[in-house]
C-alpha positions as CSV (number, residue, x, y, z in Angstrom):
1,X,113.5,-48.1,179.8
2,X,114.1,-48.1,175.9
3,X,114.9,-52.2,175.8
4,X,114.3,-53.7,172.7
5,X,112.6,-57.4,173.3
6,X,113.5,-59.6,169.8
7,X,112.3,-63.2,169.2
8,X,112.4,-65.4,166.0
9,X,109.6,-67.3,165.3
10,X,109.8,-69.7,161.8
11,X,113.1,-68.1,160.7
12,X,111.4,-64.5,161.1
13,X,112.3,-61.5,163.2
14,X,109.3,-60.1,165.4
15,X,110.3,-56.7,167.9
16,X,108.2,-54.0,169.5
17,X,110.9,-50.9,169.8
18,X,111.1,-48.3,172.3
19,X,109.7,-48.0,175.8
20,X,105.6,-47.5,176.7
21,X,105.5,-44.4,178.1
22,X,102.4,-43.7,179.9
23,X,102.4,-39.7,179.0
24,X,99.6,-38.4,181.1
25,X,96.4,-39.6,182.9
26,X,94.3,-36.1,182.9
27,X,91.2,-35.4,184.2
28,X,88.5,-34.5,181.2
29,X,87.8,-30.7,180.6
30,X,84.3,-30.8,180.6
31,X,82.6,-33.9,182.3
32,X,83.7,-36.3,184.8
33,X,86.1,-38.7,182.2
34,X,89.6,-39.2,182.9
35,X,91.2,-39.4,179.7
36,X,95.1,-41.6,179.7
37,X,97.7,-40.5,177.1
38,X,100.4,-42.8,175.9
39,X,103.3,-42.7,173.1
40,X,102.4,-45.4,170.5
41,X,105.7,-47.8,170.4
42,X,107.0,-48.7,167.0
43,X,106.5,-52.4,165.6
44,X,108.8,-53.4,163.5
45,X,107.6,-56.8,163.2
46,X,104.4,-56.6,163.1
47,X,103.9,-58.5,166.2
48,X,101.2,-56.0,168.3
49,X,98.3,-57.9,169.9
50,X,96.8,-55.0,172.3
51,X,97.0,-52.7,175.0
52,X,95.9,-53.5,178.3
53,X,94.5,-50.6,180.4
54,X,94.4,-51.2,184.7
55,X,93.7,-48.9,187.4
56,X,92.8,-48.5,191.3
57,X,90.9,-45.9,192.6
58,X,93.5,-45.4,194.9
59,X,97.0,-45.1,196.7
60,X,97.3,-48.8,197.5
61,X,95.1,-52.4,196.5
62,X,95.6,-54.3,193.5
63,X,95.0,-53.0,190.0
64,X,92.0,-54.3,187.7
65,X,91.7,-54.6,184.4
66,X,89.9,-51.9,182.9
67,X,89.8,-52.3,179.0
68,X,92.0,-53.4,176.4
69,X,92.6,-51.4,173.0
70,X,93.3,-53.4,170.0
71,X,94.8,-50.7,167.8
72,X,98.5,-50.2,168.0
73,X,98.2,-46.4,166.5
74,X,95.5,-45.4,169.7
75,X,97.5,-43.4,172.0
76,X,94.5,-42.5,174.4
77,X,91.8,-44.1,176.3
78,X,89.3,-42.3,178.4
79,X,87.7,-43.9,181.3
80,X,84.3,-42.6,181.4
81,X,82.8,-41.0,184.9
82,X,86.2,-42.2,187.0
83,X,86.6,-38.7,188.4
84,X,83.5,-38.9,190.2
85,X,84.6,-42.2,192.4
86,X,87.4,-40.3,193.4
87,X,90.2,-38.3,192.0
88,X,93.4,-40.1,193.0
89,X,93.1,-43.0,190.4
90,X,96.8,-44.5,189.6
91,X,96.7,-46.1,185.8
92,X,99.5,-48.6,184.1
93,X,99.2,-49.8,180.8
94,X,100.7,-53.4,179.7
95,X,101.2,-54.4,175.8
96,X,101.3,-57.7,174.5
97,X,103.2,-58.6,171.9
98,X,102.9,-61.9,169.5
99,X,106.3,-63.5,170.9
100,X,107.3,-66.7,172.3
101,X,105.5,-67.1,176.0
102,X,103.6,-63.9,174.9
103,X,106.2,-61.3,176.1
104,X,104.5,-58.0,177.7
105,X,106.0,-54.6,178.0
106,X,104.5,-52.4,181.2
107,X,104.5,-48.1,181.7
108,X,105.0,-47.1,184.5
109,X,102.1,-45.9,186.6
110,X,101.1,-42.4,187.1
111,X,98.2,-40.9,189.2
112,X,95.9,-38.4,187.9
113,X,97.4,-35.1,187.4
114,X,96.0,-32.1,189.0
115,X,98.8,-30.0,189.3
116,X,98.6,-26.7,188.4
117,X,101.1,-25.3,185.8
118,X,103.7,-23.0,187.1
119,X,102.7,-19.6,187.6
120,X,102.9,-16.9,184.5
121,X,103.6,-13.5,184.3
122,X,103.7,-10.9,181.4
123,X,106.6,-8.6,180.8
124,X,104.9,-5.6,179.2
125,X,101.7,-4.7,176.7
126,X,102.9,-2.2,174.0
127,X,102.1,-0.9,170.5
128,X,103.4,-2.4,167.8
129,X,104.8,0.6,165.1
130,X,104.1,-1.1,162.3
131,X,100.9,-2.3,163.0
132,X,99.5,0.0,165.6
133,X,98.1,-3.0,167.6
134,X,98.6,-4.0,170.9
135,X,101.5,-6.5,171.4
136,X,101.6,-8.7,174.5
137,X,105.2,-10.2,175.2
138,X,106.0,-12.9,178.1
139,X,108.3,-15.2,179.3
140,X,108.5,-19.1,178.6
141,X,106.6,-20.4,180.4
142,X,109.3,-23.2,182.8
143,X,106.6,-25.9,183.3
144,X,107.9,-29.4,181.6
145,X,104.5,-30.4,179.9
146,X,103.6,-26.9,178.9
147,X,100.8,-27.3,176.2
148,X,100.5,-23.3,175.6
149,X,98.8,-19.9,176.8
150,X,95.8,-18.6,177.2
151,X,95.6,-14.4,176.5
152,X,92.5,-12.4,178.1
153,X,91.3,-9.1,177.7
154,X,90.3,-7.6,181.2
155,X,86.7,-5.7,181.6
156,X,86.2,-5.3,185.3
157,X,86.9,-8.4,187.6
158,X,86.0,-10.8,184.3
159,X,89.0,-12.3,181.9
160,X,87.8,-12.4,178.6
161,X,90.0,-15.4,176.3
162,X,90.9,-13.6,173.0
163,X,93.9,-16.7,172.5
164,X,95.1,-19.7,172.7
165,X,98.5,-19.9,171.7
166,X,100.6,-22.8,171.4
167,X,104.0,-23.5,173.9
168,X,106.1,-22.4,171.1
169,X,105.3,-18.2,170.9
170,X,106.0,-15.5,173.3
171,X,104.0,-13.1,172.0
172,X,100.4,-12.2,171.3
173,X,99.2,-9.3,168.2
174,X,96.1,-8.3,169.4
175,X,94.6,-6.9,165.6
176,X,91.2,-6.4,167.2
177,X,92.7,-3.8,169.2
178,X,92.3,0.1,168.6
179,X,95.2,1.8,170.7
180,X,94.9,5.1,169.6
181,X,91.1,5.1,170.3
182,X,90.7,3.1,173.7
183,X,93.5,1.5,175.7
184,X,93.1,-2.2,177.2
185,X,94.1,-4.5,179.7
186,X,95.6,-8.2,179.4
187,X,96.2,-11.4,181.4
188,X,97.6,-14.4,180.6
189,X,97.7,-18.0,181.9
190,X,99.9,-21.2,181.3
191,X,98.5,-24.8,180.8
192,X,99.9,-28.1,180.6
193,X,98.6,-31.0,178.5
194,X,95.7,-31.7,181.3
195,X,94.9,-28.5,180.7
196,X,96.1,-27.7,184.7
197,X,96.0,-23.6,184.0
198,X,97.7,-21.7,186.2
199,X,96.1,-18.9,188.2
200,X,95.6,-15.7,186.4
201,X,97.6,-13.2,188.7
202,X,99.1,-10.6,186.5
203,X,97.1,-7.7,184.7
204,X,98.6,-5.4,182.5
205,X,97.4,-2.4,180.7
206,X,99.4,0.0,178.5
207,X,99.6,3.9,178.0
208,X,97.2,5.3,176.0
209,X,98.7,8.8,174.4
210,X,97.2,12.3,173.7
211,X,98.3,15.1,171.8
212,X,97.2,18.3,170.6
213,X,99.1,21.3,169.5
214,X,98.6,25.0,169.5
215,X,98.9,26.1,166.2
216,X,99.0,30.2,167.8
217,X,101.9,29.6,170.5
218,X,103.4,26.9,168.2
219,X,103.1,24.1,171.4
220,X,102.5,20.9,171.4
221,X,100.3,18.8,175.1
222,X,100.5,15.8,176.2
223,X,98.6,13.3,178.3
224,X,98.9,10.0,178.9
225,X,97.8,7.2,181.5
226,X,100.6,5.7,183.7
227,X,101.3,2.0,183.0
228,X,100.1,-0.7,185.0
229,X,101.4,-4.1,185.2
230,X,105.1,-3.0,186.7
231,X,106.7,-0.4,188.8
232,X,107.8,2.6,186.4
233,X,111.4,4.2,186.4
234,X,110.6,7.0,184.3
235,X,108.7,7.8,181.4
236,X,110.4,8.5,177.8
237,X,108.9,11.8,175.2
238,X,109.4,10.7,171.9
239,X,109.3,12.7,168.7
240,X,109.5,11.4,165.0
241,X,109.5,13.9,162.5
242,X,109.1,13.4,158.8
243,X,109.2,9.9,159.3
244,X,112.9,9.8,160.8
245,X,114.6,8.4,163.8
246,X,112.9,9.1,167.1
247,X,114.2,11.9,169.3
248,X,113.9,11.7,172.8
249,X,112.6,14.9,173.9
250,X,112.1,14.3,177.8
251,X,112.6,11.8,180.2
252,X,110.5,11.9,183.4
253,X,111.7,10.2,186.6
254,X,108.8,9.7,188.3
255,X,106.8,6.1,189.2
256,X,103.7,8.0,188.2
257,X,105.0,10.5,185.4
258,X,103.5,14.1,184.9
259,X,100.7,12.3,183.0
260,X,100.8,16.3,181.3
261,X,102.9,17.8,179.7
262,X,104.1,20.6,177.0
263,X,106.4,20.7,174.2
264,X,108.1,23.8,172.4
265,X,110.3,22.2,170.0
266,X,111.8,25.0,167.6
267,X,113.3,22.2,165.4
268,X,109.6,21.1,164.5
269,X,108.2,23.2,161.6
270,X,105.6,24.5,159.7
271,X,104.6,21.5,157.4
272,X,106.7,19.3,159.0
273,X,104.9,15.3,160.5
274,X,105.4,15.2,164.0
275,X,104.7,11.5,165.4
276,X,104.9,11.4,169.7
277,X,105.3,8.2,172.0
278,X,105.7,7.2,175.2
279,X,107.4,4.5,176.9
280,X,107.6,3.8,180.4
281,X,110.9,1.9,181.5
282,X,110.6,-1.1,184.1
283,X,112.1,0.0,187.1
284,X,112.9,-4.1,187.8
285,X,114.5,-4.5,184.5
286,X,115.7,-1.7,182.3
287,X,115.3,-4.1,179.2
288,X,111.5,-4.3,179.5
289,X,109.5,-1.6,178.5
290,X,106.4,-0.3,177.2
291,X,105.3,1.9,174.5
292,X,101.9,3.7,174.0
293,X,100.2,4.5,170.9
294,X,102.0,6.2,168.5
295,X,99.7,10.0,167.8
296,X,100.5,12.1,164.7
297,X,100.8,15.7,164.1
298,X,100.4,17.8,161.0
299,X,102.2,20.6,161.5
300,X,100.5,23.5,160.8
301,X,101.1,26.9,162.1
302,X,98.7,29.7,162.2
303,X,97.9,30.8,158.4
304,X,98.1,34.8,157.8
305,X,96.2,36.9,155.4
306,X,98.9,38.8,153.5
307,X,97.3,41.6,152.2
308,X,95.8,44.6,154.4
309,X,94.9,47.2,151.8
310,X,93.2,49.9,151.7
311,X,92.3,50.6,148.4
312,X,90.0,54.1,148.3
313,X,88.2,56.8,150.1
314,X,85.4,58.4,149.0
315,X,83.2,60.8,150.7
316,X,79.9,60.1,150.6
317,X,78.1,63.6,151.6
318,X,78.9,65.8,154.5
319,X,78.7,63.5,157.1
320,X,80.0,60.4,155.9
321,X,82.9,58.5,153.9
322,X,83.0,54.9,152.5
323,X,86.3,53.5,152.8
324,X,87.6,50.1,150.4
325,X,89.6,47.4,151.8
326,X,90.8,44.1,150.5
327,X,92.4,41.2,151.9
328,X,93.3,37.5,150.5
329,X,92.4,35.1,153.1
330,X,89.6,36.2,155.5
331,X,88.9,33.3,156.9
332,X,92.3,33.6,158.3
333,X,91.3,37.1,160.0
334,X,89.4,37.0,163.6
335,X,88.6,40.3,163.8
336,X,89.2,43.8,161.3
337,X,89.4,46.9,163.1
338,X,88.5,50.4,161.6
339,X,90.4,53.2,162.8
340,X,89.9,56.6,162.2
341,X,91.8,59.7,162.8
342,X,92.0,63.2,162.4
343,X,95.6,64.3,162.7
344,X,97.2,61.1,161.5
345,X,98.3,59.7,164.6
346,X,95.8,59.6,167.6
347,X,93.5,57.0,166.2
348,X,89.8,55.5,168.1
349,X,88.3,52.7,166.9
350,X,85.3,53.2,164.7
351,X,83.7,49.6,163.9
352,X,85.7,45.9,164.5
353,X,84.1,42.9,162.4
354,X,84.5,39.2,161.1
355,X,85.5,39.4,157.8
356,X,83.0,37.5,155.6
357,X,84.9,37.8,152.1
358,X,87.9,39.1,150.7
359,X,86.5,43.1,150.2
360,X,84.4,45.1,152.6
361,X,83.3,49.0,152.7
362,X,83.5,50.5,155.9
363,X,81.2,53.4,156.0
364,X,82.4,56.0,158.6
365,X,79.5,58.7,159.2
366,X,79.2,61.6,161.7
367,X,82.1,63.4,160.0
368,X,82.2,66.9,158.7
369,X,83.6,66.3,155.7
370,X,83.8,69.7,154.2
371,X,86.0,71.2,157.2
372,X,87.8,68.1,158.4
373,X,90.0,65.9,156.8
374,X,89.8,62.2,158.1
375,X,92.8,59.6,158.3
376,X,91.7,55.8,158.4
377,X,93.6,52.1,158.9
378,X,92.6,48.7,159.5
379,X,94.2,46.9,162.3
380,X,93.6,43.0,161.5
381,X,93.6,40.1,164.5
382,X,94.7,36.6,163.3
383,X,92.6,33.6,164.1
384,X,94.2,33.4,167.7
385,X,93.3,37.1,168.5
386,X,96.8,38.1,168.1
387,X,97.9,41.6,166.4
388,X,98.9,40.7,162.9
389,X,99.0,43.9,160.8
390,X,98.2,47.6,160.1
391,X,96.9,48.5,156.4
392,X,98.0,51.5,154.8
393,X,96.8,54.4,156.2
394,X,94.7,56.6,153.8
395,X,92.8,60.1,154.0
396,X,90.1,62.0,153.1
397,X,90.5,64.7,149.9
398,X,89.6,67.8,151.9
399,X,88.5,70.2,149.0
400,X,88.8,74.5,150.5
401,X,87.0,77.3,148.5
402,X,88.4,80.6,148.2
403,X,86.2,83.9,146.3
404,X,88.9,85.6,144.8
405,X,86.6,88.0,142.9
406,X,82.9,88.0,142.1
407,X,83.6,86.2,139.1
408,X,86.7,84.4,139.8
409,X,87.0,81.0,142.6
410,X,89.7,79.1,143.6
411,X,89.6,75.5,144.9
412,X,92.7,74.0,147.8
413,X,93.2,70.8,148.1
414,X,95.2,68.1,149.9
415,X,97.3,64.9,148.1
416,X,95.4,61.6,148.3
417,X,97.0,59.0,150.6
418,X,97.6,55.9,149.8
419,X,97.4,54.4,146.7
420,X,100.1,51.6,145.9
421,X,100.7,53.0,142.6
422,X,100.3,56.4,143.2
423,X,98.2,59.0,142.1
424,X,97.8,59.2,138.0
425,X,95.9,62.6,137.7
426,X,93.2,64.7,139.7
427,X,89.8,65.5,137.6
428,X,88.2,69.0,138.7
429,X,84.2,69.2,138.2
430,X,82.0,72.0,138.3
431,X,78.5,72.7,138.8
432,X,75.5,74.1,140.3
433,X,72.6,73.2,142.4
434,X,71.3,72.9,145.8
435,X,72.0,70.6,148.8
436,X,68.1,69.2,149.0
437,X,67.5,68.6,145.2
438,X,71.2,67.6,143.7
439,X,74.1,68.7,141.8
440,X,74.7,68.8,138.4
441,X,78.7,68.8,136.9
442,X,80.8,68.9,134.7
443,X,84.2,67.9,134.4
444,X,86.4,71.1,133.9
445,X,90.1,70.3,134.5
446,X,92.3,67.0,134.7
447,X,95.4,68.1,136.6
448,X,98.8,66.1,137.0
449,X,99.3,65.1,140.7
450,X,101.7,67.9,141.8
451,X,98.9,70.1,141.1
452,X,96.5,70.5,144.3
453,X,94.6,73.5,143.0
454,X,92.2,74.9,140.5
455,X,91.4,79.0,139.5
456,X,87.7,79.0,137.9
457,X,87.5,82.0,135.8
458,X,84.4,80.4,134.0
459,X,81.1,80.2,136.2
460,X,78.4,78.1,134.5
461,X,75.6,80.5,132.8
462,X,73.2,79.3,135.3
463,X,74.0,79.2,138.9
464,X,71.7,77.9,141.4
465,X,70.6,78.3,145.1
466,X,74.2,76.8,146.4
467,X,76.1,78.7,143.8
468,X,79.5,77.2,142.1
469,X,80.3,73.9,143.2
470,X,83.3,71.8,142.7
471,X,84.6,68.0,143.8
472,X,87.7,66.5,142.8
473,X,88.9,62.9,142.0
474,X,92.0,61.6,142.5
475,X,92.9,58.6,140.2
476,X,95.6,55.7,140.4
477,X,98.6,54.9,138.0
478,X,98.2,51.1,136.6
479,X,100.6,48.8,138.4
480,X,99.1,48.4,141.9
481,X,100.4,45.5,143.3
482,X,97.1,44.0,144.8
483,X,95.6,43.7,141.9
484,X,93.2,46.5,142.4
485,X,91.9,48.4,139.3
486,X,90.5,51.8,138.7
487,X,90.4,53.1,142.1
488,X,89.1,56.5,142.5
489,X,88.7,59.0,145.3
490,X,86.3,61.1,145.8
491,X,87.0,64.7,147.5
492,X,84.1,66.5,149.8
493,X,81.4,68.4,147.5
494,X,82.0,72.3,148.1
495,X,80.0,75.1,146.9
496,X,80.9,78.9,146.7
497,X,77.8,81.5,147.2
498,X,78.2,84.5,145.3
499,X,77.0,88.5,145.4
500,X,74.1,89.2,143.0
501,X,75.6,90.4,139.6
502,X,73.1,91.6,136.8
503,X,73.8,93.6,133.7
504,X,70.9,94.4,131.2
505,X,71.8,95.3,127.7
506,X,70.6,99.1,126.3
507,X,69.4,97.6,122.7
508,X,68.7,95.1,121.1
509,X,67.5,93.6,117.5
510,X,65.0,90.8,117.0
511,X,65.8,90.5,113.8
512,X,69.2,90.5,113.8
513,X,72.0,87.6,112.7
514,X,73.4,87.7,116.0
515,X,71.5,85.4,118.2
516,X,72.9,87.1,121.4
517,X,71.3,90.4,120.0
518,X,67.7,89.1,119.2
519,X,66.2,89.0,122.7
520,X,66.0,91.0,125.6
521,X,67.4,89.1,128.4
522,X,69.5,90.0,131.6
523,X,72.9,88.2,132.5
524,X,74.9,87.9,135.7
525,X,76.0,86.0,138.5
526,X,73.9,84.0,141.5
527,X,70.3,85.2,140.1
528,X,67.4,83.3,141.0
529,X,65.8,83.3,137.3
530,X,62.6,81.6,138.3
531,X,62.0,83.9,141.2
532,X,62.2,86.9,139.7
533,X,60.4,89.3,137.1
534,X,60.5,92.2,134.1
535,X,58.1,94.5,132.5
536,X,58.2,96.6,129.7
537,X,56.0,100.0,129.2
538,X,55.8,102.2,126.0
539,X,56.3,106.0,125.8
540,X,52.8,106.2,126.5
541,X,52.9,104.2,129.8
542,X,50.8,101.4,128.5
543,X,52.4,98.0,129.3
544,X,53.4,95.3,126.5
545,X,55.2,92.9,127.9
546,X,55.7,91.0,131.4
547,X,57.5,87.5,132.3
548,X,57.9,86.1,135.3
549,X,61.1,83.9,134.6
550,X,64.2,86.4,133.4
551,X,65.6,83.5,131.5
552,X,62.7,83.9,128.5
553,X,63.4,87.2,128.2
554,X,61.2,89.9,125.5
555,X,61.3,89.6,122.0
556,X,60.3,92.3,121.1
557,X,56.1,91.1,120.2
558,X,53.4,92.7,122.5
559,X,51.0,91.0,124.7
560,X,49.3,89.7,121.5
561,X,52.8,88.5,119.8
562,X,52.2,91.8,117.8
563,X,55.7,93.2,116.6
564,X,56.2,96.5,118.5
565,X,58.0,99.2,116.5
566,X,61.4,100.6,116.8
567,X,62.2,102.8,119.4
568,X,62.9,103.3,123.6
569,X,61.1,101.6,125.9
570,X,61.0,101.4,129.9
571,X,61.7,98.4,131.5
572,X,60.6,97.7,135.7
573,X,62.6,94.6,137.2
574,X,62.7,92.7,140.2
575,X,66.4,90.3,140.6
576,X,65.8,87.9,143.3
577,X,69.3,86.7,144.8
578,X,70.4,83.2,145.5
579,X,71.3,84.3,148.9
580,X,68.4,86.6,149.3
581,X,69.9,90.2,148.2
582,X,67.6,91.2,146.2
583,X,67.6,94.4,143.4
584,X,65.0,96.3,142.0
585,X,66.2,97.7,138.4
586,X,64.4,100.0,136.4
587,X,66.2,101.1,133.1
588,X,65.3,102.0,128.8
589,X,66.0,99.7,126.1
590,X,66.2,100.4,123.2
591,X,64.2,98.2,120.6
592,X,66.0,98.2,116.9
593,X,64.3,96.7,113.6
C-alpha cells in the first residue's frame, strides 16, 4: 500500500500518509466482543473526517456498515456480542478524508483470528548462582504477532500462571522460588495479540541436590532427583571450594544418573567451604543444560580431645584406689575406658563412661592393696566410636614392711608412675592405731625420689592394737605440662605387729628434778596400757597402791594420797599384749625420798 493521496484546496496542502492497516480483528478474552485493531495513519494536513467500520458475518454477501469512529488517534473498535452470531466475521475499515470528491482510503479485510500461536517449548529450568532462584530459559518464540509468554508453576495436572512476560525476554527468575528447600516444575505458553495461546505441552522440573558429609570417614553423599523436561546424557559432580572455580568431580553417563553417590576428596580440608552441584547435560543438544541447587559444606572434621592424663593414684583403704584423670574437650570423647592391670601389660576393662566434664575419679575397688600393686590407663573413643588414645599409664605405691629387730622396722617401696614432671620427693608417716577406729601419724621422713625406703629406729611411745604403721606420698616437681598442680599419691597404709616388750625401773624418786624419775611407770613395746594392771604391797603385805591403766603409773602416795616412806616395795603386774601375749611380772621397787 503506502500511497500518499495529496490535494490542494484554497492554495493549502491537505494529505493522509501511510497505508490503513487493519492489524487484527480478535475475538474478546472474556465475553462474546470481537475487538478490531488498526494502525492510526498520520495526517499531515489535518484533513481526517472518520473511520468507517463494515463487516459480514461471513465468507461471502455484501458488507454493512457497522459504526463509524470520529477520532483519528482510536486505533480499536470492539463490536459487542459478534462472536455469538458466528465466529467467521470478515471486517474492512474505510477512512475519509476532507479532499476534493471526498477521497477514501480502504484496509484490507481480515477475518477473525483464531489461530493458535505456534507451539513453545522450554530449553531447561536451573538455578541461578547468584541468586539461588530458579531460572526458566526458552526459545523465541517464531510466531509473527507474538504478544509474549505466559510461565506456570505445575502442582499436579493444574498450571498455575506466576508470568506474563512480554515478546522481548527469554527468560523467567522465579524469586518466589526456594530451590534448596523444595524443587518445582514449570510450563510455558506463547500468545499472539488475540491472545491465541498456544497449548501448554512441555513440563520441566529441575534437580533438587542433597548433601551430607561424614565428619568420622571424612566423606561426603549425594542425592539428587533426575531432571525432567529432556533426555539426559550424563550428569556432572561439581565441587567449589573456598569460593573458587568449580571442579568437576564426576561425570555419570547414565539417562537416569546414580541419583546416590559418595565423595572422598583428599584435596577438601579441614575448615575448608565445600559448595556441590549438579547439572545434567541435554543428550539433544550438548549446549543446554541444567543445574540444581547449589548445597554448602562446612568442613569440619572430627574434633579430638588432646589431653588423656592421668594425673594421681591414691589408695583409698585396702580394697580400693581412686584414680585422677583430666582431659580438655569431653564433649569431644564418646566413651572413657578404665583399665586396670596387675603386671603392666595384660589389662581388663574396669568401668567405660561418657565424660560429663573435663576431670573425673575413677574409683577402682576389690583390690588388695596392701599385697598387690595395681597398673591403670584410660583408653578414650572419639565422637564416632573410633580408638583415639591411651593415657599414661600409672600404678599403685605398694608399701612392704619388714621387722628387722623388736625395735627396729623397715618400710619397701615401689617408684610412682606417671607424673609429667616427675616425682619431687616421697614423705614417710608414722603412726599407730587400729583398722576399726583409725590411724593417727605423723610425718617422719621426706626422702628424695631415688630413695624407695625408710629404717624406723624410733617407735612412737604408744603403740596400739595394729602396732607401727607407715604410708608414703609421693609428690610432683612443678612444670607439669597439663596444668595440673600439687598432685599427690598416696601409698597402701601398712602396719607392723610387734612382740611384747616391758621393762620396769628398780627405783624411783617422787621428788626428784628428773621428771622421768618421779613416777613409777613401766615402758616397752606393743603393750595394751588400758588393758592391763599393777599393784604394790608393803613389807608387811598390806596393799597401797593399784591402777588399772599402766600409763598413770604410782607416785609414790597410798590409797589415801598419803606419802609412803622410803624403802622396797613389791610390785604384782599383769602386761596385756597387742597381739594377745600376755606377761605376768612381779618385781621390788625401790621407793627413794
Amino acid at each position: 500500500m503506502g500511497l500518499l493521496m495529496m490535494c490542494f484546496i484554497s492554495g493549502h496542502l491537505f494529505a493522509i500518509d501511510n497505508p490503513l492497516n487493519l492489524r487484527r480483528a480478535c475475538k474478546s478474552l472474556n465475553d462474546s466482543d470481537v475487538v478490531l485493531k488498526w494502525t492510526v495513519p498520520t495526517d499531515t494536513c489535518n484533513s481526517f473526517q472518520s473511520y468507517y467500520i463494515y463487516g459480514r458475518s461471513g465468507l461471502v454477501g455484501p458488507f454493512d456498515t457497522i459504526d463509524s469512529v470520529k477520532t483519528l488517534s482510536q486505533n480499536q473498535y470492539i463490536h459487542k456480542g459478534a462472536f455469538l452470531i458466528t465466529n467467521i466475521w470478515q471486517y474492512f475499515i474505510v477512512l475519509k478524508y476532507n479532499c476534493s470528491g471526498n477521497p477514501t482510503l480502504s484496509s484490507d479485510t481480515l477475518s477473525i483470528d483464531l489461530t493458535q500461536t505456534a507451539s513453545q517449548l522450554i530449553d531447561s529450568v536451573s538455578v541461578d548462582p547468584l541468586s539461588g532462584k530458579y531460572i526458566i530459559g526458552w526459545k523465541t518464540n517464531t510466531s509473527k504477532d507474538l504478544a509474549g509468554y505466559k510461565i506456570y508453576s505445575v502442582s499436579g495436572t493444574n498450571n498455575i500462571p506466576i508470568a506474563d512476560l512480554g515478546n522481548t525476554t527469554n527468560q523467567f527468575t522465579d524469586n518466589s522460588s526456594t530451590p534448596s528447600t523444595s524443587t518445582k516444575t514449570y510450563s510455558i505458553a506463547a500468545y499472539d495479540s488475540c491472545n491465541n495461546i498456544t497449548a501448554i505441552i512441555d513440563k520441566h522440573t529441575a534437580i533438587k541436590l542433597s548433601v551430607s558429609f561424614d565428619s568420622c570417614n571424612h566423606l561426603f553423599s549425594f542425592s539428587w532427583t533426575g531432571y525432567i523436561g529432556f533426555l539426559v546424557a550424563k550428569y556432572q559432580i561439581f565441587a567449589v571450594v573456598n569460593g573458587g572455580a568449580p571442579k568437576n568431580e564426576k561425570d555419570f553417563f547414565s539417562v537416569s544418573g546414580p541419583l546416590n553417590y559418595v565423595l572422598s576428596d583428599n584435596t577438601i580440608n579441614d575448615g575448608d567451604l565445600a559448595c556441590f552441584f549438579v547439572r545434567a547435560i541435554n543428550s539433544s543438544n550438548t549446549a543446554i543444560s541444567s543445574s540444581s541447587n547449589i548445597e554448602c559444606i562446612p568442613v569440619k572434621f572430627i574434633s579430638l580431645a588432646s589431653i588423656n592424663y592421668i594425673s594421681q593414684v591414691n589408695i583409698v583403704n585396702f580394697t580400693s584406689a581412686n584414680i585422677d584423670w583430666i582431659t580438655d574437650k569431653f564433649n569431644f570423647i564418646s566413651l572413657a575406658i578404665f583399665q586396670q592391670s596387675t603386671n603392666g601389660k595384660n589389662y581388663y576393662t574396669r568401668k567405660s563412661i561418657k565424660p560429663l566434664s573435663n576431670n573425673y575419679t575413677f574409683t577402682a575397688d576389690s583390690l588388695i592393696t596392701d599385697e598387690i600393686k595395681y597398673y591403670f590407663r584410660i583408653i578414650i573413643l572419639n565422637t564416632c566410636l573410633q580408638f583415639q588414645d591411651t593415657s599414661n599409664i600409672c600404678n599403685s605405691i605398694l608399701l612392704i614392711p619388714k621387722k628387722i629387730t623388736k625395735s627396729i622396722n623397715r618400710i619397701d617401696w615401689n617408684s610412682y608412675l606417671d607424673f609429667d614432671a616427675g616425682v619431687e620427693k616421697y614423705e614417710v608417716y608414722q603412726g599407730t592405731g587400729d583398722a576399726s577406729l583409725g590411724y593417727s601419724f605423723i610425718l617422719v621422713k621426706t626422702l628424695i625420689p631415688d630413695s624407695l625406703s625408710y629404717t624406723d629406729l624410733h617407735f612412737p611411745d604408744e603403740i596400739l592394737n595394729d602396732g607401727v604403721c607407715y604410708y608414703v606420698l609421693a609428690y610432683e616437681k612443678s612444670g607439669n605440662s597439663y596444668g595440673v598442680t600439687s598432685a599427690i599419691s598416696k601409698s597402701n597404709i601398712v602396719c607392723v605387729p610387734g612382740d611384747l616388750l616391758v621393762f620396769f625401773p628398780n627405783a624411783f624418786h617422787p621428788g626428784s628434778n628428773i621428771e622421768k624419775n618421779t613416777r613409777f611407770i613401766p615402758k616397752g613395746l606393743y603393750i595394751d596400757y588400758t588393758k592391763s594392771w599393777l599393784k604394790v604391797y608393803n613389807r608387811w603385805g598390806e596393799l597401797v597402791f593399784e591402777t588399772n591403766n599402766l600409763l598413770n603409773g604410782w607416785d609414790g602416795n597410798d590409797a589415801n594420797n598419803n606419802p609412803c616412806e622410803s624403802g622396797q616395795y613389791l610390785f604384782v603386774s599383769f602386761v596385756a599384749s597387742l597381739k594377745d601375749k600376755n606377761q605376768n611380772i612381779n618385781g621390788i621397787i625401790s621407793l627413794i625420798r
